[in-house]
N, C-alpha and C positions, 0 to 999 in steps of 0.2 A: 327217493325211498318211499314205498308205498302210493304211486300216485292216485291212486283212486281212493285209499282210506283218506287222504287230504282234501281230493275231491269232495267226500260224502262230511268232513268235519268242517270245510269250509261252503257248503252250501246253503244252512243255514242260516238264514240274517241273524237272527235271535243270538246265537252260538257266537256267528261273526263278529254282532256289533259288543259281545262281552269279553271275546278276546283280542281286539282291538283298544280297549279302553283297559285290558289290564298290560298290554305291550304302550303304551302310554304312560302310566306308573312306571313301569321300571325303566324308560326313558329317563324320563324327567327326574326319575330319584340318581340314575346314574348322572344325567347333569349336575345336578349340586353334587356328588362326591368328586367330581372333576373340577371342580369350581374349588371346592376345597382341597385337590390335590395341586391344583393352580397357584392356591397359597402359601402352600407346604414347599415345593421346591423351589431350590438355589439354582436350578437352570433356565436361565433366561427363555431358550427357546423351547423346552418344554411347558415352561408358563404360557407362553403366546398359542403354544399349540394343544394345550389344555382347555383355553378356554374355548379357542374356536372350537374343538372335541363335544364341550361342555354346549355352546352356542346348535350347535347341530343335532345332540342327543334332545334338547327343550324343540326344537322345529319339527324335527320326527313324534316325538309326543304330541304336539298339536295337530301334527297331518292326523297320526292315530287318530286321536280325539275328537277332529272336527268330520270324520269319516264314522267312527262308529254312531256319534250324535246323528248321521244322516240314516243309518241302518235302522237305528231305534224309530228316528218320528217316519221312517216309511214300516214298523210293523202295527200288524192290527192290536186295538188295544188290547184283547184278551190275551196275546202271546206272550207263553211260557218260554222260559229261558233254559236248554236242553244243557248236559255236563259239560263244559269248554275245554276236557279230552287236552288238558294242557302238558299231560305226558307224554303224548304223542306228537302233539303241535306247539313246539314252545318258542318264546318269542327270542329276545337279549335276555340272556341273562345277570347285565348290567356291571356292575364289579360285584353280583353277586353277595349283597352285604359284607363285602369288603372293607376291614378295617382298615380307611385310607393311611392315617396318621403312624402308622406300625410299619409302613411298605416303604421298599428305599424306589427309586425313581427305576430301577431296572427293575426292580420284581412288577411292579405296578404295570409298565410297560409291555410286561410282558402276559399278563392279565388281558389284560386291551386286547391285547391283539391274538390272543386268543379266544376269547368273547367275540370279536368284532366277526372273526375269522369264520365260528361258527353261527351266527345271525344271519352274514352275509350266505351261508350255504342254506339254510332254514328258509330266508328271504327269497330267494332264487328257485325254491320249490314250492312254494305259495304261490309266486307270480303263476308259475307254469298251473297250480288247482284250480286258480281264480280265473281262468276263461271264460268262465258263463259271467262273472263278474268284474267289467274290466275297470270300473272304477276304482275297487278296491284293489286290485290288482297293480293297476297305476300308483297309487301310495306307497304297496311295496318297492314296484318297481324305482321309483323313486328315491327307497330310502335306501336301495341295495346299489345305488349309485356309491351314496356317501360312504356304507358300510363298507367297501372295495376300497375308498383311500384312505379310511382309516383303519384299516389293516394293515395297508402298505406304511403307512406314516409311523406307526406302532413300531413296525417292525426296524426300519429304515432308523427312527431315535433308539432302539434297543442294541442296535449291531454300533452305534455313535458311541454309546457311555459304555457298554460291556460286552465288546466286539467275542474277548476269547472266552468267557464264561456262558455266553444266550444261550446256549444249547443247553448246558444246565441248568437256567434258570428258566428255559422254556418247560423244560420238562417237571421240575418242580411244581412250576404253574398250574402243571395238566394233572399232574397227582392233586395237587389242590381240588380242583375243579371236580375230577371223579370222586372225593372224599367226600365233597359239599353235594354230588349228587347223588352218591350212595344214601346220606343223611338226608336227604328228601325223599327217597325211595321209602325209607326206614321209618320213618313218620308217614308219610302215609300210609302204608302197612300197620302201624301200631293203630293208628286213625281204625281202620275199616274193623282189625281186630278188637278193638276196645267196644268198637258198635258194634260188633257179633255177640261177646259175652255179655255187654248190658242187658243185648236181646234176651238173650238164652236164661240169663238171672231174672229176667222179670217175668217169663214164659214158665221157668222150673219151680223160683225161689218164691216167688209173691205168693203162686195161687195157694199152697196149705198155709199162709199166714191170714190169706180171705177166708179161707172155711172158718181155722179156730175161731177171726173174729166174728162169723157169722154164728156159730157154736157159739160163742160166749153172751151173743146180746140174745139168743133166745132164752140162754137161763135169767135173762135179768125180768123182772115184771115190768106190766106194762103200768106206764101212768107216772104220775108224781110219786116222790119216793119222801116218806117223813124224814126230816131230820131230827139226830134225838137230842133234847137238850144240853145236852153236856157239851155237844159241840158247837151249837149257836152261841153260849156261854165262852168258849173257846176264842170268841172272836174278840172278847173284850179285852183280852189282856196276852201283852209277848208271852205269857208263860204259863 
């Protein structure tokens, strides 16, 4: 989808090495709620498979990590860091602030692998922007290995425990997911709008409250101003 706007958002190092280091964050923040989904369930072999989940979301953070660290110390000091266009190039979006603790073991699963499912398409068209850059590209390439069986494995323990329900529990998932991205659309919408009327209030609102003030100190005389006795008297006492 769009290969050339990916192209023009991933050729900047600057741009690159800040969305790299924030697809790191939501790695690693998705490993600990896997680590604690690891805790949370009574399936043996979801635990085992949680953690390895877990164990692989923290290794894909540091690939990020130790890559965008390489993009930053090759730019020059003075460069500026351009918008990271994260609505158009987004990375995992992890469980999503996902309340692990609330999820029964199929909804969760079904999370995954839906997350996993759309990382792994996102990942597969970066590899393809990143041409002129195949180091970074390799990173991806790399992490959209892992991201392909952990799609499958998602899927494969979801059809295990709720063979005749996944389909609606898939779908549920996906309403989730559009809800939670609607509410990001929506905030930042209110974001840019809330910055248009500050503008607009301080351009409309402020400048007649500068003239009055400017009006008012002309009437005041210039210099020290007596104070009259009765109010230096005033200071001696509460009353």
């Amino acid at each position: 989808m769009f290969p050339l706007l990916h192209r023009w958002i991933w050729r900047d190092p600057a741009r690159c090495a800040r969305k790299l280091f924030s697809f790191a964050e939501t790695e690693a923040d998705g490993g600990r709620d896997l680590i604690r989904a690891a805790e949370l369930t009574d399936d043996p072999t979801l635990r085992r498979l949680f953690v390895i989940h877990a164990a692989d979301e923290d290794r894909h953070a540091d690939l990020f990590r130790r890559r965008g660290m390489a993009l930053l110390h090759a730019l020059p000091v003075r460069s500026t860091t351009p918008f990271q266009l994260n609505w158009v190039s987004p990375g995992e979006r992890g469980l999503d602030d996902l309340r692990v603790h609330t999820e029964s073991d199929a909804s969760l699963l079904a999370f995954l692998h839906l997350s996993e499912k759309s990382a792994a398409a996102h990942f597969a068209t970066y590899v393809d922007a990143l041409k002129d850059d195949p180091l970074t590209g390799s990173v991806f390439g790399e992490v959209l290995k892992d991201e392909t069986f952990l799609m499958d494995y998602t899927y494969a323990q979801l059809i295990r425990i709720a063979s005749e329900r996944r389909h609606f529990i898939l779908w549920r998932a996906r309403l989730s997911r559009l809800w939670k991205a609607y509410l990001r659309i929506m905030s930042a919408v209110a974001g840019v709008m809330g910055a248009v009327i500050l503008t607009l209030q301080y351009f409309i609102l402020l400048p007649p409250f500068a003239l009055l003030a400017k009006r008012a100190q002309r009437r005041e005389p210039p210099g020290w101003i007596a104070v009259p006795l009765e109010r230096e008297r005033a200071l001696e006492s509460q009353y």
